[in-house]
N, CA and C atoms as an extended XYZ file, in Angstrom:
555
Properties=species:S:1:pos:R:3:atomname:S:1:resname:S:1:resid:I:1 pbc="F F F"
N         0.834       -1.178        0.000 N   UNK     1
C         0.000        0.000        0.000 CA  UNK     1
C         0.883        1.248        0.000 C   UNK     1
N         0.353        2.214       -0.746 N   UNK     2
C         1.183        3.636       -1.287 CA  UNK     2
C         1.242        4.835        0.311 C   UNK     2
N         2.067        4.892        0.370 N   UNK     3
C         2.111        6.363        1.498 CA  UNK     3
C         1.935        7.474        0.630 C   UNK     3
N         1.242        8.278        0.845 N   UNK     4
C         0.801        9.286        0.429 CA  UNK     4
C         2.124       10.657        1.081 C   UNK     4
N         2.569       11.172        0.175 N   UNK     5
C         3.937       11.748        0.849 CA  UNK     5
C         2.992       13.405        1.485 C   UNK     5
N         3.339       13.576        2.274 N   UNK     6
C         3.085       15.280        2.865 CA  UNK     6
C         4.113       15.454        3.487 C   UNK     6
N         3.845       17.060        3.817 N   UNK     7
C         5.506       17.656        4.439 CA  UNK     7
C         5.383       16.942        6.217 C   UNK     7
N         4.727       15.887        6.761 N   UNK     8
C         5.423       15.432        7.809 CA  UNK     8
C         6.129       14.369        7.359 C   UNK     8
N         6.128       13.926        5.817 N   UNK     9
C         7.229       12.546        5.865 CA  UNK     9
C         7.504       12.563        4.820 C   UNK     9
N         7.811       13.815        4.339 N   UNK    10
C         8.591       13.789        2.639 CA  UNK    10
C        10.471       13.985        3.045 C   UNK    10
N        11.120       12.891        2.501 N   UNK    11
C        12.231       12.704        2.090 CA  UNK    11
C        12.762       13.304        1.587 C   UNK    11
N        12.558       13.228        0.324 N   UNK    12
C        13.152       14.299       -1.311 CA  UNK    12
C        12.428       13.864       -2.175 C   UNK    12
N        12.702       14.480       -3.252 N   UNK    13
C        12.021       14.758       -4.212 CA  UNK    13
C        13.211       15.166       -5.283 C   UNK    13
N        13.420       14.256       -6.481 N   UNK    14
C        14.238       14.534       -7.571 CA  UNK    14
C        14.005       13.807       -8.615 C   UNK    14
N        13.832       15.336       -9.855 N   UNK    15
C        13.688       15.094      -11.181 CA  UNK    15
C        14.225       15.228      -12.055 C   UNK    15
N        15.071       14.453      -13.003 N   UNK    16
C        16.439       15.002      -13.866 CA  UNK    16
C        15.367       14.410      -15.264 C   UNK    16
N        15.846       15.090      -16.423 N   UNK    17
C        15.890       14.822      -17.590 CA  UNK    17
C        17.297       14.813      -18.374 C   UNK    17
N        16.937       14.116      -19.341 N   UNK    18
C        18.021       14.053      -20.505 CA  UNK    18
C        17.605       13.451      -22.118 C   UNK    18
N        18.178       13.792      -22.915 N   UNK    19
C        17.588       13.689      -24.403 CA  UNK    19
C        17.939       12.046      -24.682 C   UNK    19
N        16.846       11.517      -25.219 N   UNK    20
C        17.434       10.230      -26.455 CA  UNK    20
C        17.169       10.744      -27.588 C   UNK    20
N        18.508       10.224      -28.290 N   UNK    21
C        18.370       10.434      -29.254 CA  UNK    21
C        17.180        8.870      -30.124 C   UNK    21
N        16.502        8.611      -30.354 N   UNK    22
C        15.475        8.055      -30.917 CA  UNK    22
C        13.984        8.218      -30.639 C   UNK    22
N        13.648        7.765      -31.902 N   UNK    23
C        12.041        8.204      -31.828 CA  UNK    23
C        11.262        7.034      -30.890 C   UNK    23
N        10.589        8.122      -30.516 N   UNK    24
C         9.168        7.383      -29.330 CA  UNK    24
C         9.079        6.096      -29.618 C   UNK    24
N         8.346        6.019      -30.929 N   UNK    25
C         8.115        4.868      -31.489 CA  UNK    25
C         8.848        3.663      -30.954 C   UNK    25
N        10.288        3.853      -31.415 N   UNK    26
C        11.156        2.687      -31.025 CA  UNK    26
C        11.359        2.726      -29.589 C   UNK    26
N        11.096        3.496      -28.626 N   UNK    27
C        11.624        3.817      -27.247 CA  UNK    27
C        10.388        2.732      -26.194 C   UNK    27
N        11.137        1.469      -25.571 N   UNK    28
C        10.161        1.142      -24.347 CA  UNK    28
C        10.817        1.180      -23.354 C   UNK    28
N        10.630        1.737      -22.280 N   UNK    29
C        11.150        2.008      -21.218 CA  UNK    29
C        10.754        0.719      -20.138 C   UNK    29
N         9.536        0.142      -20.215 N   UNK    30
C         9.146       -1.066      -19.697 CA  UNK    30
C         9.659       -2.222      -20.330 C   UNK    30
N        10.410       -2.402      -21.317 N   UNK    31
C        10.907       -3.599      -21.582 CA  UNK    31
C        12.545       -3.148      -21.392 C   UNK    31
N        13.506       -2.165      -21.130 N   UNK    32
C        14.590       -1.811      -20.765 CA  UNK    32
C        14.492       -2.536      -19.461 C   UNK    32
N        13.974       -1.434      -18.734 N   UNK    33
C        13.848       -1.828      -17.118 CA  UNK    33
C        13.708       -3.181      -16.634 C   UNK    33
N        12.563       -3.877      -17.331 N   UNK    34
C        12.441       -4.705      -17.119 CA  UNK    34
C        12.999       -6.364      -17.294 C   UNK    34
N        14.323       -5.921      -18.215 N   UNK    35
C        14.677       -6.963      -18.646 CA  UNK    35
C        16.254       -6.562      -18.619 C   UNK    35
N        16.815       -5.815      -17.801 N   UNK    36
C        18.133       -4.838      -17.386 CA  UNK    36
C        19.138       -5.878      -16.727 C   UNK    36
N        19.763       -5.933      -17.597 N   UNK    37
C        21.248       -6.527      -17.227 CA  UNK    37
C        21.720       -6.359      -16.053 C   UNK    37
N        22.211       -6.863      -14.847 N   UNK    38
C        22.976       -6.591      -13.778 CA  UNK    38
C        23.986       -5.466      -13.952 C   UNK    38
N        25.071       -5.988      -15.190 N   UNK    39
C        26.038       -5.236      -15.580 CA  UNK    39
C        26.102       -3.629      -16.350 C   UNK    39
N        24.655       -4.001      -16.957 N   UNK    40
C        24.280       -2.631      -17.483 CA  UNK    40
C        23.797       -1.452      -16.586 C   UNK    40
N        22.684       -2.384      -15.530 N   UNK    41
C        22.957       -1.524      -14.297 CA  UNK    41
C        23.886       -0.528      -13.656 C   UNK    41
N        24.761       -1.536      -13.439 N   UNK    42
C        25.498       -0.940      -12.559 CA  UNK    42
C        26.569       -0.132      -13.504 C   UNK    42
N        26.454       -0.210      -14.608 N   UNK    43
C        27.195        0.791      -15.747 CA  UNK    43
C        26.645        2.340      -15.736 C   UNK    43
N        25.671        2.395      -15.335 N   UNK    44
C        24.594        3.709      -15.154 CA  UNK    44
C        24.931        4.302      -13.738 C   UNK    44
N        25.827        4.260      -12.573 N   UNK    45
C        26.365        4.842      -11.868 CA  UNK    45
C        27.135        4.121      -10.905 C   UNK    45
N        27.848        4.713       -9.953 N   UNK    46
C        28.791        4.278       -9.373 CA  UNK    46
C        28.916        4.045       -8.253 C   UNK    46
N        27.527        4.540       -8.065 N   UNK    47
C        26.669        3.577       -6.582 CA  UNK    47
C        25.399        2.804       -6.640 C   UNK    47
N        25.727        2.134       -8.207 N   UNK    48
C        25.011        0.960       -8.345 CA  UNK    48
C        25.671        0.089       -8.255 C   UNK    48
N        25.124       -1.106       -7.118 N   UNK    49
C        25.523       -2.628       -6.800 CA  UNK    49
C        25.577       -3.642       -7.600 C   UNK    49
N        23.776       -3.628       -7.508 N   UNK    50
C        23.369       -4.964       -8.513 CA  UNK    50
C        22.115       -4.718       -9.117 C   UNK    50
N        21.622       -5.807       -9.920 N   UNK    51
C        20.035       -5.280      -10.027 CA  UNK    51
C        19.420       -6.435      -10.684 C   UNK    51
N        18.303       -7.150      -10.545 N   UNK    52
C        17.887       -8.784      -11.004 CA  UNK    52
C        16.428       -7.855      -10.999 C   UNK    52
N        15.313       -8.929      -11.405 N   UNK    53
C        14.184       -9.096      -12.219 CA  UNK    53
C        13.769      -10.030      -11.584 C   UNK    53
N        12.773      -10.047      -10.857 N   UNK    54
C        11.583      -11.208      -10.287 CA  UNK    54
C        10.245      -10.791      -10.540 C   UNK    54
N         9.162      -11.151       -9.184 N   UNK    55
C         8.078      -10.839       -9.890 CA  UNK    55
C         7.449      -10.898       -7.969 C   UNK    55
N         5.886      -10.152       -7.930 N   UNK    56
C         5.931      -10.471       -6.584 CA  UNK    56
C         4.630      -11.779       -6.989 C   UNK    56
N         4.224      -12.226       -5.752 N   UNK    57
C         3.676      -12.893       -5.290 CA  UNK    57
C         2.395      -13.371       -6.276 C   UNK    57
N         1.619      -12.481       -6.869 N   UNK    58
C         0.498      -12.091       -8.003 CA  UNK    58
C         0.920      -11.780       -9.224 C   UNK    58
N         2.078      -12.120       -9.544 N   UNK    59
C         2.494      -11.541      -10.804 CA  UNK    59
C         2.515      -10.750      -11.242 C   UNK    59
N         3.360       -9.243      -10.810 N   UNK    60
C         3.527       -8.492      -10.991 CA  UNK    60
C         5.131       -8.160      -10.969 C   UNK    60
N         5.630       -7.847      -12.354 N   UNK    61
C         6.998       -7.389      -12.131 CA  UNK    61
C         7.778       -6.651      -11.816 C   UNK    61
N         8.768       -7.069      -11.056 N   UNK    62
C         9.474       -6.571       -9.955 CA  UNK    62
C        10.990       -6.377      -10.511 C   UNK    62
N        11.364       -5.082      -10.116 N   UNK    63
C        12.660       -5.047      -10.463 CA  UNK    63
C        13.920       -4.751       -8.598 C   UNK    63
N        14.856       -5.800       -8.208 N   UNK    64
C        15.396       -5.398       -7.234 CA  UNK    64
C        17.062       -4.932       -7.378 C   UNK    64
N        17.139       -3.393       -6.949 N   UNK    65
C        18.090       -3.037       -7.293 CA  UNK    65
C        18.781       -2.663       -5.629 C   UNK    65
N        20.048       -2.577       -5.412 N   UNK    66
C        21.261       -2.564       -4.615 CA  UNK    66
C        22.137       -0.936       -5.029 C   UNK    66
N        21.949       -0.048       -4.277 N   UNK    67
C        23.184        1.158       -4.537 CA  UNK    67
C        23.010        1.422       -3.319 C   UNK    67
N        23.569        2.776       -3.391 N   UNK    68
C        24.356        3.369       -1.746 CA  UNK    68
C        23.271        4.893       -2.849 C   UNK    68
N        23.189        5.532       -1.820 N   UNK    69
C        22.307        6.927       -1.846 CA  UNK    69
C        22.379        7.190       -0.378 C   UNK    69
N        23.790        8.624       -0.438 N   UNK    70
C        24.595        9.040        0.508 CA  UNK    70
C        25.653        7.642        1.556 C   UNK    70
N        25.254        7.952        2.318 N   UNK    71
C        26.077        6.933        3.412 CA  UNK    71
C        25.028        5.786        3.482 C   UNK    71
N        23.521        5.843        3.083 N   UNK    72
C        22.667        4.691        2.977 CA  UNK    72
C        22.923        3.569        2.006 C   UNK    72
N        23.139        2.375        2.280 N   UNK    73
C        23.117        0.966        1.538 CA  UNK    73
C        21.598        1.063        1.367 C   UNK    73
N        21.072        0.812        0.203 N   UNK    74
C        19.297        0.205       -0.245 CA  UNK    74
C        19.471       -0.682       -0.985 C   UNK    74
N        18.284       -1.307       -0.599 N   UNK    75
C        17.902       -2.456       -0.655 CA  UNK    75
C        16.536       -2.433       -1.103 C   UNK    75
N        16.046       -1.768       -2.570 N   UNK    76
C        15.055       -1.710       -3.500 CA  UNK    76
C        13.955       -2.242       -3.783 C   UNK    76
N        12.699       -2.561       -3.593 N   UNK    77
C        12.300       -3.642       -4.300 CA  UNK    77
C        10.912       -3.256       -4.743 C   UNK    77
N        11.168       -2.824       -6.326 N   UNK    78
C        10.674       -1.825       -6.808 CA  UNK    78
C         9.390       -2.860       -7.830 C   UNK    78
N         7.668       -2.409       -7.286 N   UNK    79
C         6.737       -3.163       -8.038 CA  UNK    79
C         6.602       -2.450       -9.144 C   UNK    79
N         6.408       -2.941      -10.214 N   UNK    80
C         6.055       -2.125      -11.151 CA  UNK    80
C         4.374       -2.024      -11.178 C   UNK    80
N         3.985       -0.937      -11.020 N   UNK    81
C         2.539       -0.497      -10.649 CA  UNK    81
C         1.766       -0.013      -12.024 C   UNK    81
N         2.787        0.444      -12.626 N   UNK    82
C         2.262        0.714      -14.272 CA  UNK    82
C         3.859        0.465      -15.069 C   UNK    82
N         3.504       -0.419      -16.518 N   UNK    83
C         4.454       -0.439      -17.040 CA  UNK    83
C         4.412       -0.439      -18.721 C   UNK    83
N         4.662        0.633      -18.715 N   UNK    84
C         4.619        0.990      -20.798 CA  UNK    84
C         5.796        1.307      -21.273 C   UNK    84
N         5.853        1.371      -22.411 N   UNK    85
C         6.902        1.334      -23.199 CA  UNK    85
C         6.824        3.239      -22.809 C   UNK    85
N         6.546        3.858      -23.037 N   UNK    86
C         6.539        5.724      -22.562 CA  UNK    86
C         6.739        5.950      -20.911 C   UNK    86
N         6.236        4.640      -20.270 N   UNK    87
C         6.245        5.407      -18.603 CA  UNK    87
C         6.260        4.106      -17.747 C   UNK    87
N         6.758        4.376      -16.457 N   UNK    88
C         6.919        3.127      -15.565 CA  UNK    88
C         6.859        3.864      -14.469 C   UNK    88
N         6.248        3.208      -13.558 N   UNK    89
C         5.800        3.768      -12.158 CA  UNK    89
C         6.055        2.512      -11.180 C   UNK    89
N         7.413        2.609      -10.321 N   UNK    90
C         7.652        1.816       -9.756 CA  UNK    90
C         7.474        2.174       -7.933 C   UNK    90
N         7.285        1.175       -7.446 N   UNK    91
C         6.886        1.595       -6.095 CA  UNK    91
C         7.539        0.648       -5.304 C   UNK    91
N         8.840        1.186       -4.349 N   UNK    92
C         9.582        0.064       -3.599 CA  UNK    92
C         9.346        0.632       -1.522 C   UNK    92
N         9.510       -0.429       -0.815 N   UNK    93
C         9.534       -0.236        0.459 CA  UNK    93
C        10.767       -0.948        0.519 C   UNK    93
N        11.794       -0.125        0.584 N   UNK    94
C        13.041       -0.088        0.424 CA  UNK    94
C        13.377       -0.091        2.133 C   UNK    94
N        14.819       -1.221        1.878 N   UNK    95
C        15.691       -1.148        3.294 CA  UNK    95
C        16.827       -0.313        2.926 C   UNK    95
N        16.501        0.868        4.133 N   UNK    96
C        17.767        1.474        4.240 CA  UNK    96
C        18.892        1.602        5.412 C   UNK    96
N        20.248        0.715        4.520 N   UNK    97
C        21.030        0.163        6.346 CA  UNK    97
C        21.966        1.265        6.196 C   UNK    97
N        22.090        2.110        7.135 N   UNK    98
C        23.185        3.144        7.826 CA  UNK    98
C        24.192        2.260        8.375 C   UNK    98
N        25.343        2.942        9.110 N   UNK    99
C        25.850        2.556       10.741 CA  UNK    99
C        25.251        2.558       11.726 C   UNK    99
N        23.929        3.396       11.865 N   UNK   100
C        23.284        3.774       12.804 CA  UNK   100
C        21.780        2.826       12.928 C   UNK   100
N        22.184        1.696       12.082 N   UNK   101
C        21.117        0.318       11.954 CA  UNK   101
C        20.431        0.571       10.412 C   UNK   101
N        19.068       -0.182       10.814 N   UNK   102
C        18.103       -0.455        9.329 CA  UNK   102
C        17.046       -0.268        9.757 C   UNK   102
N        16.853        0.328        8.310 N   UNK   103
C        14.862        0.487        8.807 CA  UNK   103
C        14.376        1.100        7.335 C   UNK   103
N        13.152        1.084        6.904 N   UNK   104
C        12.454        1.018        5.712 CA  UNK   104
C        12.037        2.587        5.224 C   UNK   104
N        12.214        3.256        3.679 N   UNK   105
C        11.452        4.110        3.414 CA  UNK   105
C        10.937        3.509        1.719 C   UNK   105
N        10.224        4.422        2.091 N   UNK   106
C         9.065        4.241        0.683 CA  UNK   106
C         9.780        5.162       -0.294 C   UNK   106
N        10.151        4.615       -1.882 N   UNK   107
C        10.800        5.247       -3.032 CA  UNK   107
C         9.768        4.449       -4.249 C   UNK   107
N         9.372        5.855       -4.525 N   UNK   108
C         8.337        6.034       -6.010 CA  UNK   108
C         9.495        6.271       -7.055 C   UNK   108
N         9.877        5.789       -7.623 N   UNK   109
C        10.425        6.027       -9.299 CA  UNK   109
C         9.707        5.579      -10.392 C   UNK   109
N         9.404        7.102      -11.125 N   UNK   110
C         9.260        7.487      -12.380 CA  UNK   110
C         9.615        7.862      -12.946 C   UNK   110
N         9.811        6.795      -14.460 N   UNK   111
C        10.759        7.162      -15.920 CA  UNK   111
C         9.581        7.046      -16.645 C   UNK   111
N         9.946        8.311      -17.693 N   UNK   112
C         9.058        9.140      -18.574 CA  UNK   112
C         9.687        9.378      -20.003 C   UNK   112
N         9.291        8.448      -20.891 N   UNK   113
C         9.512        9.505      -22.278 CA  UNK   113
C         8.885       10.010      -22.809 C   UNK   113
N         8.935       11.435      -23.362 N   UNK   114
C         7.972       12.099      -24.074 CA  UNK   114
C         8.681       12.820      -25.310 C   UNK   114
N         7.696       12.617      -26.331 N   UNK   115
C         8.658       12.828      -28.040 CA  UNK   115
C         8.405       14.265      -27.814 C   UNK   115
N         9.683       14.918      -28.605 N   UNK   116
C        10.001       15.755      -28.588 CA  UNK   116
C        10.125       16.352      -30.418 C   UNK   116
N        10.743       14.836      -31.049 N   UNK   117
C        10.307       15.457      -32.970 CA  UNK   117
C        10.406       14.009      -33.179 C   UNK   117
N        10.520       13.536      -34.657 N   UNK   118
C        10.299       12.559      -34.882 CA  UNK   118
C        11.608       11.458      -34.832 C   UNK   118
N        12.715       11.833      -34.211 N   UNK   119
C        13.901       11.962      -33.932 CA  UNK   119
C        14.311       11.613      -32.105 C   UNK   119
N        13.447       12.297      -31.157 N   UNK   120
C        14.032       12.482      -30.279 CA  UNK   120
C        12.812       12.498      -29.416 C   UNK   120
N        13.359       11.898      -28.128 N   UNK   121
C        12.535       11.892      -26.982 CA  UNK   121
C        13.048       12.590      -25.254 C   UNK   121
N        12.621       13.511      -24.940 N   UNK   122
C        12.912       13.406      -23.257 CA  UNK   122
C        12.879       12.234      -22.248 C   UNK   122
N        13.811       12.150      -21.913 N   UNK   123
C        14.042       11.251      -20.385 CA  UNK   123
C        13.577       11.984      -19.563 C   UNK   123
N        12.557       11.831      -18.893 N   UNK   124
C        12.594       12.338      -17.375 CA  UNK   124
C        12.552       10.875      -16.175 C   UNK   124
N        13.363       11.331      -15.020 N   UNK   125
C        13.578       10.245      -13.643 CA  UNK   125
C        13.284       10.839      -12.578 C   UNK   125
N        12.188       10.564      -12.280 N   UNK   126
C        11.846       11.398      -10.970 CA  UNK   126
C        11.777       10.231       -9.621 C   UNK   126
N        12.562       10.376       -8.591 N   UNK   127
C        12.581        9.658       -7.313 CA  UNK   127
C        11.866       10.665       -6.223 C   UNK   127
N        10.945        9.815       -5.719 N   UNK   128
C        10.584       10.646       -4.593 CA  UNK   128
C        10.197        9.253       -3.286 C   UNK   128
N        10.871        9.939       -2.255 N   UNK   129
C        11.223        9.325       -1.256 CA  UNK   129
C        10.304        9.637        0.223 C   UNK   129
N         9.997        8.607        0.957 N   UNK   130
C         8.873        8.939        1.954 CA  UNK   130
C         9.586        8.433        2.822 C   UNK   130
N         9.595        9.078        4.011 N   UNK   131
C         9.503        8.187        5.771 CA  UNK   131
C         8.279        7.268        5.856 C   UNK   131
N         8.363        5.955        5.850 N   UNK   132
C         7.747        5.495        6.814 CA  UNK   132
C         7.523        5.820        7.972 C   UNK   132
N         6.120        4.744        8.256 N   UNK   133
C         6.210        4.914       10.285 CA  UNK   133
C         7.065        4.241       10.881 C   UNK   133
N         8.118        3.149       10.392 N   UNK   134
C         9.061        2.487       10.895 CA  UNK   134
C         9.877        3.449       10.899 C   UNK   134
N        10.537        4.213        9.617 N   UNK   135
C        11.439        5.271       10.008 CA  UNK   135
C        11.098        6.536       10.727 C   UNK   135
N         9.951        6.810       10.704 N   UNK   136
C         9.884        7.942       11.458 CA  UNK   136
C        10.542        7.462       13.191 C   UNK   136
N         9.849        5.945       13.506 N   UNK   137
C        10.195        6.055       14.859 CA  UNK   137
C        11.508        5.497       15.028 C   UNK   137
N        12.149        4.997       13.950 N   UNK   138
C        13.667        4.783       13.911 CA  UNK   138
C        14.446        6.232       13.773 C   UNK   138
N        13.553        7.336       13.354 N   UNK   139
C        14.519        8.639       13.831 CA  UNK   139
C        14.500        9.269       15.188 C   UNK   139
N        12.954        8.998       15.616 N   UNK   140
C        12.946        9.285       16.890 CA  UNK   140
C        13.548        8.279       17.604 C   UNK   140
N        13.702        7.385       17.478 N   UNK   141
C        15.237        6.329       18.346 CA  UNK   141
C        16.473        6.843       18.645 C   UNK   141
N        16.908        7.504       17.842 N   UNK   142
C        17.909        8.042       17.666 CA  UNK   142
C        18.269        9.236       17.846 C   UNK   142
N        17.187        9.724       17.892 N   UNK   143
C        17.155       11.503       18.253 CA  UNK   143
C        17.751       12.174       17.241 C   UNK   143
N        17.155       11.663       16.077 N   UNK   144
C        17.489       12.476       14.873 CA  UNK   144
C        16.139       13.126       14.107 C   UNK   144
N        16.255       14.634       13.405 N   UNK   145
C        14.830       15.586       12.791 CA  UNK   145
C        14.673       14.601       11.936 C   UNK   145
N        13.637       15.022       11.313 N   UNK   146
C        12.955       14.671        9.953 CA  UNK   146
C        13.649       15.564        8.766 C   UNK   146
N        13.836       16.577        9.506 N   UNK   147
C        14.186       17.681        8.593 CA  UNK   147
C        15.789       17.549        8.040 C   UNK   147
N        16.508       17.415        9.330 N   UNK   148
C        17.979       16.962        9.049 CA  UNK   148
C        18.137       15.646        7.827 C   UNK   148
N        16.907       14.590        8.554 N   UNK   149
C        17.412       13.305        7.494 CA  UNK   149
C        16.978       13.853        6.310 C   UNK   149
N        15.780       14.714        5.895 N   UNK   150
C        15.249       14.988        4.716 CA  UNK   150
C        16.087       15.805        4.016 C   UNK   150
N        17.063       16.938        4.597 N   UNK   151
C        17.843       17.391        3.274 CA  UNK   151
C        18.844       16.387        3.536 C   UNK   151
N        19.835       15.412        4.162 N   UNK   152
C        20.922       14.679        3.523 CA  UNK   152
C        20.350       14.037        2.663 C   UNK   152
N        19.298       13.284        3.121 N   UNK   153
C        19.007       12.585        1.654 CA  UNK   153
C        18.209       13.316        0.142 C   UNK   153
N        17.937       14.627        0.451 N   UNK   154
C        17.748       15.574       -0.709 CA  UNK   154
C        18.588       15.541       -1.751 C   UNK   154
N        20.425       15.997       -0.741 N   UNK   155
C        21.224       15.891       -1.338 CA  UNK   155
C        21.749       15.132       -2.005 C   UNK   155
N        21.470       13.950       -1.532 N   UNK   156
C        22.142       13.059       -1.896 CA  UNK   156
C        21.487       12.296       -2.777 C   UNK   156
N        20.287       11.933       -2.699 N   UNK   157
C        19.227       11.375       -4.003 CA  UNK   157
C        19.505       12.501       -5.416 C   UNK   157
N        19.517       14.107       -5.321 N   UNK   158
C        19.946       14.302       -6.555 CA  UNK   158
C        20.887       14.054       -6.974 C   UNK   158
N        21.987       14.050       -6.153 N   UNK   159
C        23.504       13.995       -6.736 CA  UNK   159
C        23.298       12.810       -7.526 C   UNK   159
N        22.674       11.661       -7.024 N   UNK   160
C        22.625       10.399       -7.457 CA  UNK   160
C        21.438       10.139       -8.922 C   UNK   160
N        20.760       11.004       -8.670 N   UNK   161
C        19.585       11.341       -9.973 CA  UNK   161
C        20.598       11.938      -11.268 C   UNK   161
N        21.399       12.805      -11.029 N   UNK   162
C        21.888       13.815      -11.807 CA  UNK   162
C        23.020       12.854      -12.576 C   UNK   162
N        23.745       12.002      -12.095 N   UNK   163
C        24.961       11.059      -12.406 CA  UNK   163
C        23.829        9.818      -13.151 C   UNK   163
N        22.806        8.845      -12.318 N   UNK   164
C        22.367        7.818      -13.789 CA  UNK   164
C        21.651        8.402      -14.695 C   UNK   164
N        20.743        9.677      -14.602 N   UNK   165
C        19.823        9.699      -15.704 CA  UNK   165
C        20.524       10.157      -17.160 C   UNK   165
N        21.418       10.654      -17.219 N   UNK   166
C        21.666       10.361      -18.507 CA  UNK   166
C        22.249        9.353      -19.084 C   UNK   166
N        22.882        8.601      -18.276 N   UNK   167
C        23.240        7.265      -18.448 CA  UNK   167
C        22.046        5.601      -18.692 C   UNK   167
N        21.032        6.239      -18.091 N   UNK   168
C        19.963        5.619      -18.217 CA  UNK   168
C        19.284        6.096      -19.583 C   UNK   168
N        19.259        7.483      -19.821 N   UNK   169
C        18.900        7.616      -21.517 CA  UNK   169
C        19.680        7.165      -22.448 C   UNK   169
N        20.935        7.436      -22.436 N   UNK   170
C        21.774        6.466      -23.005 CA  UNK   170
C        21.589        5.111      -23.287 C   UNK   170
N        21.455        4.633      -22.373 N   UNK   171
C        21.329        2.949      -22.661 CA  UNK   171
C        19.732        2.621      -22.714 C   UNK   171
N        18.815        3.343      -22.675 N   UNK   172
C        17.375        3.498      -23.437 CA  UNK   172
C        17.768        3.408      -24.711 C   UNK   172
N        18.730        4.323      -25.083 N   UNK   173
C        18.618        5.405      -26.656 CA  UNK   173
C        19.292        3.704      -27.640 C   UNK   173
N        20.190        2.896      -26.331 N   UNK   174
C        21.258        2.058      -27.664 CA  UNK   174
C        20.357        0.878      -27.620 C   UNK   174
N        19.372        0.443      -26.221 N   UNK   175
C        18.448       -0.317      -26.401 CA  UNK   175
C        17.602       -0.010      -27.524 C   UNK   175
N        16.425        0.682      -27.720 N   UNK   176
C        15.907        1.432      -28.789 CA  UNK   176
C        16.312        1.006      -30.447 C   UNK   176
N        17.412        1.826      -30.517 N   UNK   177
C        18.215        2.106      -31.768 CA  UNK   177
C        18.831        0.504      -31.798 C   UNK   177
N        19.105       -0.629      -31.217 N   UNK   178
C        20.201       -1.422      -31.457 CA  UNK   178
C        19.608       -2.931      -31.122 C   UNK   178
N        18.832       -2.492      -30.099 N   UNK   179
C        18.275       -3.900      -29.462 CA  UNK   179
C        19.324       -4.505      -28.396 C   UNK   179
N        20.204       -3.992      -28.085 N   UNK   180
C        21.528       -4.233      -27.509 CA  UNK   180
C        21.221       -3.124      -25.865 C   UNK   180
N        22.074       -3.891      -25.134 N   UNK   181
C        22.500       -3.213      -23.259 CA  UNK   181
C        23.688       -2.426      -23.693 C   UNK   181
N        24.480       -3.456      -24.377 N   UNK   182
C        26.172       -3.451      -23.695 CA  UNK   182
C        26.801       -2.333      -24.985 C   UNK   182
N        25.968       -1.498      -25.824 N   UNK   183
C        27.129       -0.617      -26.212 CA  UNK   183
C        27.681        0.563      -25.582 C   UNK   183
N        28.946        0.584      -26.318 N   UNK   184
C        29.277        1.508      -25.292 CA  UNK   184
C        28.771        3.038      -25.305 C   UNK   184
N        28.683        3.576      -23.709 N   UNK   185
C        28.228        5.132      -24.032 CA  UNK   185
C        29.391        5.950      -24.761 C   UNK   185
C-alpha cells in the first residue's frame, strides 16, 4: 500500500531529464527496465551494486536493485505499478542500512519519455522518497529531525539522480536504436 507523501514525511524529491536520441516509437522504457542486465545496471552509476528481475507474489513485475544513496546501503524492491513502453511507475519499500542500523522508506520512481520530434525523446527520472512509520520512529530512536534526514538525503538522491539519468537515456537510446545493453556510451 502507497504512502501518500506530505511535508510530515517527505524525504526528497528529484527530477532530472536528458535527451534520447530516438524516436518514441522505437523507445520502451518497460521492456529496458524490465529486462536490465545486472552489468548494465550498474554501468549507469557508481553507486550501483546490482540489479535482477523477479516478480511479486500475483504476478507483478518486480525489479530489485542494490546502490548506496549518501552513506545509505538500499535495498530496492521496486513493483512495477504501471508499465509501458513511454512510462513506468515503480513503487519500492526499500531497506535502508546506515551505521546507525536499518529500517524502511518508501521510493516512487518514475521514468518518462515524451517525443520531442520525430527523432528524439525526453528522459525524465523522478525519485521521490517517503519516511515510513518504521522510520519515522527509527529517527525518533535516535534523536534524529525529519528535517535533518530529509535534506541529507535531498542531497544526496539528486547527486545520485543527476549522475544515472543520462546514463539511463543512453542505454534506453542504444536499447531502442540497437536492441543491444552493452554498447558503449
Amino acid at each position: 500500500m502507497e504512502i501518500q507523501q506530505t511535508p510530515e514525511n517527505a524525504l526528497s524529491h528529484s527530477t532530472v531529464t536528458a535527451l534520447i536520441n530516438a524516436p518514441i516509437e522505437k523507445v520502451n522504457i518497460a521492456d529496458w527496465l524490465l529486462n536490465l542486465p545486472d552489468a548494465e545496471y550498474q554501468r549507469c552509476s557508481t553507486q550501483h551494486i546490482g540489479a535482477g528481475i523477479t516478480s511479486t507474489y500475483d504476478g507483478q513485475p518486480m525489479s530489485i536493485n542494490v546502490e548506496t544513496i549518501g552513506d545509505a546501503l538500499m535495498v530496492q524492491h521496486y513493483v512495477a505499478m504501471v508499465h509501458r513502453p513511454d512510462y513506468c511507475r515503480m513503487l519500492s519499500i526499500s531497506d535502508s542500512i546506515t551505521k546507525n542500523g536499518r529500517t524502511k522508506v518508501q521510493v516512487l520512481w518514475e521514468l518518462k519519455a515524451t517525443r520531442i520530434d520525430e527523432h528524439t525523446c525526453l528522459y525524465t527520472n523522478a525519485i521521490h522518497a517517503t519516511a515510513t512509520p518504521e522510520m519515522l520512529a527509527y529517527l525518533n530512536a535516535q534523536g534524529l529531525q525529519l528535517a535533518n534526514a530529509a535534506a541529507a538525503r535531498q542531497a544526496a538522491s539528486d547527486a545520485h539522480n543527476h549522475e544515472e539519468t543520462p546514463n539511463f537515456a543512453k542505454s534506453i537510446e542504444n536499447k531502442a536504436l540497437t536492441g543491444q545493453y552493452n554498447q558503449p556510451f
